[in-house]
Each structure stands twice: as C-alpha cells, then as structure tokens.
N, C-alpha and C positions, 0 to 999 in steps of 0.2 A: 529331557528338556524339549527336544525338537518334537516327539510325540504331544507334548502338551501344547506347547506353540501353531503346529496343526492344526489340533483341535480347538485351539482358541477361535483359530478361523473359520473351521467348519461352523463353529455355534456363534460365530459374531461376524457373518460376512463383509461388513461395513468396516472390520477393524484394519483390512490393507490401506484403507483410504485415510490413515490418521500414518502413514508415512509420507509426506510431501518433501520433493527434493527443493533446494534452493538452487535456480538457477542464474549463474554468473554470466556476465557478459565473457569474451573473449579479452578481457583487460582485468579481470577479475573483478567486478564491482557488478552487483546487480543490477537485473534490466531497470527495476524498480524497488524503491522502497516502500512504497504505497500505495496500492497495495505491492504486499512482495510478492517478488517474481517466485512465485510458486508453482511447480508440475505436480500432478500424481505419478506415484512412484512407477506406474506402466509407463509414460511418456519417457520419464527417465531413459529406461531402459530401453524403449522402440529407439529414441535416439541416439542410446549409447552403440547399438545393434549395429544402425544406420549410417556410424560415427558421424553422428553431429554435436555428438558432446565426449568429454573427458569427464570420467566420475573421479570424484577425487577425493570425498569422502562418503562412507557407509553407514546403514545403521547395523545390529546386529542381527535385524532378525534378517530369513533368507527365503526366498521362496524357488522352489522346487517344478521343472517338467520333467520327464521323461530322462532325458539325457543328459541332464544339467541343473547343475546349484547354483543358486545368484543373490548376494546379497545386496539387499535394495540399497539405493541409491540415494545417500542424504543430502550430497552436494555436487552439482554438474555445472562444469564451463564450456560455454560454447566455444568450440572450434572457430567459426567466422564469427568477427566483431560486426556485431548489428549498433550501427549509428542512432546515437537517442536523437527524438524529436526536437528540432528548434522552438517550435512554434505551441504555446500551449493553448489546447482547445479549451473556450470558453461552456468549462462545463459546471452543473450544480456541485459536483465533488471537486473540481478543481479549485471553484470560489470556496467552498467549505475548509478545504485541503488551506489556501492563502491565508486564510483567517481564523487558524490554528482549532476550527471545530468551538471556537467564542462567538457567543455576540457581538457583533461590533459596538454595542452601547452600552450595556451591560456588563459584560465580560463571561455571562453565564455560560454553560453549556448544558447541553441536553437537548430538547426538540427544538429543532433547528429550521426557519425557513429564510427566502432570503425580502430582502428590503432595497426599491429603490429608495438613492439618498433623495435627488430630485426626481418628488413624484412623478410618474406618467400622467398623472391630468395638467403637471403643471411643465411636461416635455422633456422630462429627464427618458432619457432611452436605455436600453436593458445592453450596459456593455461592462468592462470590468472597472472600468473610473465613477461607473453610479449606482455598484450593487454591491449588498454586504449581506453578510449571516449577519441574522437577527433572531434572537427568540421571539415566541410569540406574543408575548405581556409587553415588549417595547416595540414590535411591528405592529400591534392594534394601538397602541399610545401614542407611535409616531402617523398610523391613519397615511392619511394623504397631506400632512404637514409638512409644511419649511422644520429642518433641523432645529432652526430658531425657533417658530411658534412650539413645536413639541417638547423644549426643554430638555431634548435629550442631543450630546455630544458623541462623537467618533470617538476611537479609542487612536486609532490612525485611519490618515484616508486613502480610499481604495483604489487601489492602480492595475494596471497589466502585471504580473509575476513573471520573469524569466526563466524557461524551463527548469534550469538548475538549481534557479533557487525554489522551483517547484518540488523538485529532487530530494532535496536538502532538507526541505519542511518534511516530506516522510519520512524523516529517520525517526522524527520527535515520536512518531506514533508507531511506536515497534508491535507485531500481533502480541494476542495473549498466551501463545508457545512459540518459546524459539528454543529448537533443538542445539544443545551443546555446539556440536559440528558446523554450527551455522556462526558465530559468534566472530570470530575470528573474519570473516568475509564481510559482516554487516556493519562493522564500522571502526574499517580498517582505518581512520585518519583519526581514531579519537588517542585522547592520549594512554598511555601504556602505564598500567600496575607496576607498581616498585617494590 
C-alpha cells in the first residue's frame, strides 16, 4: 500500500496539494468561512514544527524524510486566538458574498457585475447603501435609470453588513469538498442528528 501511494506521487506530483488542512482559530471556529480558512498540508506542518498550531486531526496518507513519518495534517488550531476584523472592507466579493451571489432584481445567478442603485450621472456614489450584484440583462435594462423609470424593483435594499454577519453568510456557501474530518468544526452551532 505505502509502495503504491509513493508512486502515486512520483507520477502525480500535484496530488500532495489535494490535502488542504482546515485551519481553526484558537476558540475552535474558523478564521473564515468564505473562503475557508485553508493551508496546504506543508504550512500545516511548518507550523505544527514551529508550534503554532495543534493538529488535531489527520488524513491517512503520510509523507516520509529521512528520519521521520508524518501524517499530513487535515485539521489545525491555532495556538494564539487571532481577533476577527470588525470592519468589513468594501470589496467586489464582499458585496457579492452580502447578496447571496443573486441579482438584486432578478434573483438570478451566474455572471455577475455590480449596479449602482442611484446612477452616477444622477450622484449616487459607489458605497454599500447604492451598490448591488446585478446580472447583466437587468444592469443594461436598468442603464442609467431611476429604479422607477426601469421598472425593475430590489429584492431588499442595500446596506453596510456587519462582519459577523459577513461570517455567517459564508457558511451558505460551503466548497465543493469538505473532508470528513472537517465537518464537525464547520458548523458546530447547527443543529445535531438524532
């Protein structure tokens, strides 16, 4: 088994890079949910090395030096609690992230750009209370229009988000692999199987 596992990597050197550890804050909950707080499994280990992290869970495979076996690293908490941000930056993935990856008019999803509500020709300013995801068949529809002349409505209207509740909107969007090991740490407040 271990001879073949080896060789898997000799002949797919890219395949150590499909073990990502999930890294927990020092209170055990992710730095982040969106994106998740992901290392590669070297980081893992430089850190585990350096103790800056507690591994706490594994995967099976192990990779091997000289003098030492080490089974990689699936789930690490940091030692010192790193304080989340209060303040969330006004970013394109931030307003996306607020407005659940929907059009605000629409509801669609897919290519996504964003839309002021009150145009720039008519002084609306680029902040979080006049910008929304919009696809693009209702940002060429709504043009440079009043909400009213374009006939197109909000689904709700756009505000500042609170980091946590920035937080919180990532869980909705979990990646498309979550390793077993990881489950149990990503959403520890939901409710529990009977």
């Amino acid at each position: 088994m271990d001879g073949d596992f080896r060789t898997h990597f000799v002949r797919e050197p890219g395949a150590l890079k499909h073990h990502p550890a999930l890294v927990l804050n020092a209170d055990y909950r992710p730095l982040s949910y969106y994106p998740l707080s992901l290392w590669p499994w070297q980081e893992a280990v430089k850190a585990s090395f350096l103790d800056r992290v507690d591994i706490i869970a594994e995967y099976d495979e192990v990779v091997r030096s000289p003098s030492m076996t080490l089974r990689i690293p699936s789930v690490v908490v940091l030692k010192d609690y790193v304080k989340p941000q209060k303040r969330v930056a006004f970013t394109r993935f931030n307003l996306f992230l607020r407005d659940e990856f929907r059009c605000q008019y629409c509801g669609s999803t897919g290519e996504l750009t964003f839309d002021h509500v009150v145009p720039r020709a008519s002084g609306g300013i680029t902040s979080w209370e006049n910008v929304v995801a919009a696809c693009a068949p209702c940002n060429l529809r709504k043009g440079s229009k009043s909400l009213r002349r374009s006939g197109l409505s909000l689904r709700r209207p756009p505000r500042q988000p609170g980091a946590e509740e920035l937080r919180n909107m990532g869980r909705k969007f979990p990646p498309n692999h979550l390793h077993h090991s990881w489950l149990d740490f990503l959403y520890w407040d939901a409710e529990l199987e009977q």
